[in-house]
N, C-alpha and C positions, 0 to 999 in steps of 0.2 A: 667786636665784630664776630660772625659766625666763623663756626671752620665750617668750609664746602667740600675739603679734603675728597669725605665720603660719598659725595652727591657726585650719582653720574649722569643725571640729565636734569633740562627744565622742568621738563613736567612733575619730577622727584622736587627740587626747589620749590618750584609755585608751589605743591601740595603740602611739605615740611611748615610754608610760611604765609601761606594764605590764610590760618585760622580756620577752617572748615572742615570737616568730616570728606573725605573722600569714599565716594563709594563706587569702585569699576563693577562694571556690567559687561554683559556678552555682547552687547552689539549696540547700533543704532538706533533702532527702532526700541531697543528698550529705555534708554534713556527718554525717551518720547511718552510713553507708556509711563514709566515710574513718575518724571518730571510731572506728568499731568495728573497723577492719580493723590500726589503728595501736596498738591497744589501751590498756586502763586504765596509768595510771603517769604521763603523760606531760604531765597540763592542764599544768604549770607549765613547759614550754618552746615547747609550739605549741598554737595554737587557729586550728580553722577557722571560721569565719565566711561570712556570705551578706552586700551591700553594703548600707548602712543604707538607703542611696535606691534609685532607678533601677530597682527589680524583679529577676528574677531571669536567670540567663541568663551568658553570655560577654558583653559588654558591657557591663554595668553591673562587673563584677568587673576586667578590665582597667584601666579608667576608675577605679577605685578604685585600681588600684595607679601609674597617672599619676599619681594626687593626691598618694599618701602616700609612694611611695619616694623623691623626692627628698630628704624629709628623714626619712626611717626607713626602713634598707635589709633591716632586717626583716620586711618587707613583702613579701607576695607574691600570687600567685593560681594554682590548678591548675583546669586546664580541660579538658576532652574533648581526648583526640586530634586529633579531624577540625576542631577551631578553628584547631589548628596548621597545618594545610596551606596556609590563606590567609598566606604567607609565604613568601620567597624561597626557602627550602626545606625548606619541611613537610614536603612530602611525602616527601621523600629520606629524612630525619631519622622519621618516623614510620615508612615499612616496613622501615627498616634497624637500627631500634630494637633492641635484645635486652636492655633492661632493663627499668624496668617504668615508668619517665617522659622524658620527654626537653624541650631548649629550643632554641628556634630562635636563628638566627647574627643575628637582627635588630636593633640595638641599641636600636631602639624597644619591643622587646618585650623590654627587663630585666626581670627578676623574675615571668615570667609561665612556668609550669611546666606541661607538658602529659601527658596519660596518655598511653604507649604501646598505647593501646588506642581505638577510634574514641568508644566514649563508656565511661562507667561498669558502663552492661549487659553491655558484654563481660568486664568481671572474672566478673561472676556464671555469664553462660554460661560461659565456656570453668576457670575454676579451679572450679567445683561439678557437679555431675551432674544437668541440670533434666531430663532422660529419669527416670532412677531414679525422681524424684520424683513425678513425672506418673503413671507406671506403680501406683506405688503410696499415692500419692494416693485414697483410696476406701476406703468401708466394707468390714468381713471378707467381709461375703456378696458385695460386686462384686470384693470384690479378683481379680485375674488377666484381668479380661475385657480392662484396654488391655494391651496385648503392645510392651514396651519395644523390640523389635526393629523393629515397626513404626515408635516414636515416632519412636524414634532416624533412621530413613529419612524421615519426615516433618520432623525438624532438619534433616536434608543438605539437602532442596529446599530450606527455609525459607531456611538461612544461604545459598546458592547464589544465590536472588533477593536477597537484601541485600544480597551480596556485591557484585556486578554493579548493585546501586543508588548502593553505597557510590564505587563508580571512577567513575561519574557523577558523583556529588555531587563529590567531590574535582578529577575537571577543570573543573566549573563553581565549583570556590572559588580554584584555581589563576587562572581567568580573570577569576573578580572581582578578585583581587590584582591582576592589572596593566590589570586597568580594559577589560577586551573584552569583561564581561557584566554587566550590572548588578545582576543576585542571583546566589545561590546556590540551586539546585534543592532542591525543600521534601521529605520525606520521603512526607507523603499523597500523592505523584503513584506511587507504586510498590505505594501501600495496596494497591488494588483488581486482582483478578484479573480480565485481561483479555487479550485474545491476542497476541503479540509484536508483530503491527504496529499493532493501537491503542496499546500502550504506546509503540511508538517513535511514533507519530504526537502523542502526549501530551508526549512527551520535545520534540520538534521545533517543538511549538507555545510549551510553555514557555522554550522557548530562543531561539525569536525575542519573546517577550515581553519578556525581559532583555536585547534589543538586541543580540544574538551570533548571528551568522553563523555558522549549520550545518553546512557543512564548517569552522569553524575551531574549532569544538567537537569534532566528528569529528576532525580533528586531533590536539589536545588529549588526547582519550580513547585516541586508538590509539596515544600517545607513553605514556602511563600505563600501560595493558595490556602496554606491551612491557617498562616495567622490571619491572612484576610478574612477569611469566612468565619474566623475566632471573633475578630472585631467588628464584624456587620451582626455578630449575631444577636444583640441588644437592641438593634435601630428597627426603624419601622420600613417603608418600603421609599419613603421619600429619604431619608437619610442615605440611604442603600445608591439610591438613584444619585444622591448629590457627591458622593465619597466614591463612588464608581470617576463621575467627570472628572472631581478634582484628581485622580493619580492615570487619570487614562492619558493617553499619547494625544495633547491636545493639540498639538501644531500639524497632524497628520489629519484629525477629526474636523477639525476648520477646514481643511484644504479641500477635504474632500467634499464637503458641504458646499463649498462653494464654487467646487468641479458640477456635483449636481446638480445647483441652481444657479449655473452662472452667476454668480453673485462675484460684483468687483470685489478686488482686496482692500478699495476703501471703506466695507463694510468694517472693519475693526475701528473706525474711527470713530463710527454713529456707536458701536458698543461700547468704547470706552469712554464716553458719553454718559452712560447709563452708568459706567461703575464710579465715575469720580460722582455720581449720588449717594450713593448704595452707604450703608454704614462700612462697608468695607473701607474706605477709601480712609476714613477716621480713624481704623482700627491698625491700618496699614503703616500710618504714618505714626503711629501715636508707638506703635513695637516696634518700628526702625529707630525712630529717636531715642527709646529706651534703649535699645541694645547700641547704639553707637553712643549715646550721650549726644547727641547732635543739640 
């Protein structure tokens, strides 16, 4: 018989003894999303899960996988992109990505598995078509009045301010790693439309509120902006366009899209839709089983 000695709850049991790769995630709606995108066939070698405690989020999932991979290396978690950069080198490992996950070189961070993508909204933006859908999103008799050409230029701005919210947030999570800022910049400071220099004046208040020195933030940022434009400087203008989505602030850039087009939140449904087509969905599942042995 086993010793359970070590085991302090169920969930650590089932997972020890179920046979199956465990993968926690941040929340609910991810497991919806990965479930769907990895497709039917598969319960019996991975399950994603959300942590029985702790709430939801990158840190209660982490912390779960402290608990449990010392003694079940089956164990795992997949986490937003931008979780990764708070690490020695996320952020290298995250722009220079060209697959569809990636793990950082930290030995603290075994078994923790990150999207090559800043959060999970960027699957849906960049592998589906939310212009298309917007456009024709509407009854026959309004159909045609939004003009996809339009949307489509209202995405460029959108993703353009996230984009440039996103290289912020990542030099203030680079600074929290080694301890020079004490948060990480929140996404509601980019919410509001307001004119460059209240936003930077916003930007500068919150940054002396986390105890980091302005110019060493500026710093920071203008070290970040330079590999990026080191690594766009081979691509053409579509590449530029698609590697801008993928590390921009997509959970902010959907919201807002769908502030402006009234668009229900069930719009992520029709897009993920479109991506368990997409060869992504094959390429997704085929480097999670690799990296887990699932």
């Amino acid at each position: 018989m086993g010793n359970f000695a070590n085991i302090k709850d169920g969930d650590e049991l089932d997972n020890k003894y179920s046979g199956k790769v465990i993968v926690y995630v941040e929340s609910e709606s991810d497991i919806k999303l990965f479930d769907k995108i990895i497709g039917p066939g598969f319960a019996e070698r991975l399950e994603f899960k959300v942590p029985p405690t702790g709430g939801t989020g990158c840190e209660p999932a982490k912390k779960r996988v402290l608990l449990e991979r010392p003694k079940n290396d089956r164990v795992y978690a997949l986490l937003d992109g931008e979780v990764g950069v708070s690490s020695s080198d996320g952020f290298e490992r995250l722009l220079s990505c060209s697959s569809t996950i990636f793990t950082s070189g930290d030995a603290e961070l075994d078994g923790i598995i990150f999207l090559a993508e800043h959060e999970a909204e960027n699957i849906l933006l960049r592998r589906a078509d939310i212009c298309a859908f917007i456009a024709s999103d509407d009854s026959l008799v309004k159909l045609g009045r939004k003009q996809e050409a339009e949307i489509r230029l209202v995405m460029e701005t959108t993703i353009d301010h996230y984009f440039k919210f996103a290289v912020c947030k990542y030099a203030s999570a680079r600074l929290h790693f080694s301890k020079q800022m004490d948060g990480i910049l929140d996404s509601g400071l980019f919410w509001q439309e307001v004119s460059r220099s209240k936003l930077l004046k916003k930007i500068k208040a919150k940054v002396s509120d986390q105890n980091c020195n302005w110019q060493r933030f500026l710093m920071e940022l203008r070290a970040l902006q330079a590999q990026i434009e080191k690594y766009f400087e081979e691509m053409d203008d579509e590449q530029r366009e698609a590697e801008r989505l993928r590390l921009a602030d997509g959970k902010s850039a959907m919201k807002k899209l769908r502030v402006v087009y009234k668009v229900s939140p069930g719009v992520e449904g029709h897009l993920l839709n479109e991506v368990v087509k997409d060869d992504y969905a094959r390429q997704f599942r085929q480097e999670l089983f690799d990296r887990t042995a699932a």
